[in-house]
VEXMILUM-523527 format. One line per 8 residues: number of its first residue (from 1); their letters; for each residue x, y, z of C-alpha. Coordinates in nm, 2 decimals. Each point is the difference from the previous one (the first is absolute). Last residue first. Layout:
NUM	a	X:Y:Z; ...
This chain:
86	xxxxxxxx	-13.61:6.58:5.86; 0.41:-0.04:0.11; -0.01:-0.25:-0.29; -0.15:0.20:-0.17; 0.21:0.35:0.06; 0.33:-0.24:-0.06; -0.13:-0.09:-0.36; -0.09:0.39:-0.07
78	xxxxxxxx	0.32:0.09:0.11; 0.21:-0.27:-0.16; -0.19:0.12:-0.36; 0.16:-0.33:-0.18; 0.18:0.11:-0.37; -0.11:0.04:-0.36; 0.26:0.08:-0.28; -0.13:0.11:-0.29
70	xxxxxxxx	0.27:-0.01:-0.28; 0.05:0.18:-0.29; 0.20:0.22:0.15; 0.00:-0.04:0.37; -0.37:0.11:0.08; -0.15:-0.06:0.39; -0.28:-0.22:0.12; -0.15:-0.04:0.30
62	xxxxxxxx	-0.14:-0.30:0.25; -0.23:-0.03:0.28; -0.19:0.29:-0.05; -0.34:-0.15:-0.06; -0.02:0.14:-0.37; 0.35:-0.12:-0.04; -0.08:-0.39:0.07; -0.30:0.04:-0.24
54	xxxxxxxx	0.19:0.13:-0.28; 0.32:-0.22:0.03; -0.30:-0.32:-0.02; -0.11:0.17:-0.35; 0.31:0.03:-0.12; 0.08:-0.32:0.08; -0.28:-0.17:-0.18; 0.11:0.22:-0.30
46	xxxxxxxx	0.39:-0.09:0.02; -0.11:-0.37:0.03; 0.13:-0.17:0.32; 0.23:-0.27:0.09; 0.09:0.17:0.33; 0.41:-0.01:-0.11; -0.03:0.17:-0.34; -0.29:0.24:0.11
38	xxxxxxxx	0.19:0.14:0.27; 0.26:0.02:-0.22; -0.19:0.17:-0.25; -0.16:0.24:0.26; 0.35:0.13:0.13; 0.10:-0.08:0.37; 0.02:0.21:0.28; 0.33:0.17:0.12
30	xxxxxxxx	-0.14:0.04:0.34; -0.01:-0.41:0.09; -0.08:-0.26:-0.26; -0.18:-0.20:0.25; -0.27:0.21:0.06; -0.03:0.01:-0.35; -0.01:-0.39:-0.02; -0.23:-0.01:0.29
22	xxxxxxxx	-0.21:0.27:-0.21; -0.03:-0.15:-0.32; -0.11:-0.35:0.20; -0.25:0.17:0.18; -0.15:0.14:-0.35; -0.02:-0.32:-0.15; -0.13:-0.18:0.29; -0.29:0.26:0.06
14	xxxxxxxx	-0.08:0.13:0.34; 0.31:0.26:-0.02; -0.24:0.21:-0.15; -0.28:-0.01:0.27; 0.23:-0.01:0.27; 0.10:0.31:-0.11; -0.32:0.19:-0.08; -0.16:-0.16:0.34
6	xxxxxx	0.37:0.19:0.14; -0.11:0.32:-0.16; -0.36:0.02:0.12; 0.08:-0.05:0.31; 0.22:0.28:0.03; 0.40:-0.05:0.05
């Protein structure tokens, strides 16, 4: 992992709502979890969690995948492993 990639990290994760969306992805294992429940259980507005989603994906830590109607966002193990390796 580049520099540049782990201060991107860090830098995401270095906001409570967004740490907390990823412990609970983390959590959720490979199956991932879909945004309303995530929403559901953090206490969080669809919008404000939108906007937290966003800035977990742009660093990588997290994707997103369609099922339906649902978007189901999962833990990037690869990406978390390559920062904590950084």
């Amino acid at each position: 992992m580049k520099t540049v990639d782990a201060v991107a990290a860090l830098g995401a994760l270095a906001q409570e709502n967004r740490l907390e969306i990823f412990r609970l992805l983390v959590s959720a294992g490979p199956s991932g979890l879909p945004a309303g429940q995530i929403a559901d259980e953090l206490g969080l507005a669809p919008n404000n969690l939108t906007f937290h989603l966003d800035r977990l994906r742009a660093a990588d830590l997290i994707s997103v995948r369609r099922n339906g109607r649902l978007m189901i966002y999962k833990a990037r193990y690869k990406s978390m492993n390559g920062l904590v390796d950084f």
